[in-house]
C-alpha positions in Angstrom: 142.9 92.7 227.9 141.5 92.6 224.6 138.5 90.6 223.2 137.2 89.7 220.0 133.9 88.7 218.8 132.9 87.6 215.5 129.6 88.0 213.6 127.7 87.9 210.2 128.7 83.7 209.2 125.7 81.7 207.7 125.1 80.2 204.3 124.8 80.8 201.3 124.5 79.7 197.7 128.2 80.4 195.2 127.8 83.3 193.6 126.4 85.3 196.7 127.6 87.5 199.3 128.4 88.0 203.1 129.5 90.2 205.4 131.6 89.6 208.6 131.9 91.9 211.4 134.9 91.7 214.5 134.1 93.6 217.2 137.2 94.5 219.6 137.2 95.2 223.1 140.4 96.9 224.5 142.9 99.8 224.4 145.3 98.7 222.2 142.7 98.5 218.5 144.1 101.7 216.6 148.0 101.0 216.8 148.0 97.1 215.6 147.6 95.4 212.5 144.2 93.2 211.7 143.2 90.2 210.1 140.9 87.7 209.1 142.0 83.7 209.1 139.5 80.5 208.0 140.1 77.2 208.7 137.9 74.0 207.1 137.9 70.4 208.8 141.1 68.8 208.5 143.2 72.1 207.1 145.4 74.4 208.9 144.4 77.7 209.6 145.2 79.8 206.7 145.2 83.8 206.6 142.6 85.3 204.6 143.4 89.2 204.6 145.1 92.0 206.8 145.0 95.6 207.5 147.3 97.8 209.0 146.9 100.6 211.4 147.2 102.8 208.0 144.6 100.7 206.3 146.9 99.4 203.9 145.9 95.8 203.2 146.8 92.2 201.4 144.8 89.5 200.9 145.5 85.8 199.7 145.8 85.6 196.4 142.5 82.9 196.4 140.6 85.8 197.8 142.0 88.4 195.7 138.8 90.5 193.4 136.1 88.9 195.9 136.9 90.1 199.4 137.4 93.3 201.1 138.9 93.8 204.7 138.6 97.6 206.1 138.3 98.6 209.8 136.9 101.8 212.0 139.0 102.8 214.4 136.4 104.8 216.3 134.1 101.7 216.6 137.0 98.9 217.1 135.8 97.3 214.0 136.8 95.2 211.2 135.0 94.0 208.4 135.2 91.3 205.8 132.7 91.7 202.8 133.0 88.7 200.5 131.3 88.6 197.1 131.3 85.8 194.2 131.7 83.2 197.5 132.6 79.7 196.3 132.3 76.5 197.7 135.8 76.5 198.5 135.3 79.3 201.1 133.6 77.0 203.3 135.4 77.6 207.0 135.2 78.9 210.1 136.4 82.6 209.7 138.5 84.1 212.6 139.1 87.6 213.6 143.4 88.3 214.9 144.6 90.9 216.6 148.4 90.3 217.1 150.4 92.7 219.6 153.7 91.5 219.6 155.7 94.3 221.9 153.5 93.3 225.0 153.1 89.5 223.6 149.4 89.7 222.8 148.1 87.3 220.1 144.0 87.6 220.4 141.4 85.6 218.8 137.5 85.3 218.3 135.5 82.5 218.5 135.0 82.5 215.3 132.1 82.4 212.5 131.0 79.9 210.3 130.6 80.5 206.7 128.5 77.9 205.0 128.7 78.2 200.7 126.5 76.2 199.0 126.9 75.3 195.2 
């Protein structure tokens, strides 16, 4: 079984920066594909950024320039560094792990990023 556990939300004013950690628990990490949704009050969830087992990654084009997704497959880690944060960023961040061949779709609980203007 896997879990995920998010960490690093809070607030802060536009203009500065965060950093959000996803810890994984499980055997299954290194071979799958990451990413990092947000959803805000009354929205559906959107998807943020991903990363592959290869560390190739996309990222929504609202995100593009300001956030970075990367992972370390020895620590069963992925990270989301956001820079020039906007109001608009404002959501609960979640941390995916999707493994369709055994029908695994993992979540954390998510974090809440706060950004001020």
């Amino acid at each position: 079984q896997v879990q995920l556990v998010e960490s690093g939300g809070g607030l802060v004013q536009a203009g500065g920066s965060l950093r959000l950690s996803c810890a994984a628990s499980g055997s299954i990490f290194r071979l799958n594909a990451m990413g990092w949704y947000r959803q805000a009050p009354g929205k559906q969830r959107e998807l943020v950024a991903t990363i592959t087992s290869g560390r190739s990654t996309n990222y929504a084009d609202s995100v593009k320039g300001r956030f970075t997704i990367s992972r370390d497959n020895a620590k069963n880690t992925v990270a989301l560094q956001m820079n020039s944060l906007k109001p608009e960023d404002t959501a609960v961040y979640y941390c995916n792990l999707k493994a369709p061949l055994v029908g695994g779709d993992y979540w954390g609980q998510g974090t809440q990023v706060t950004v001020s203007s």
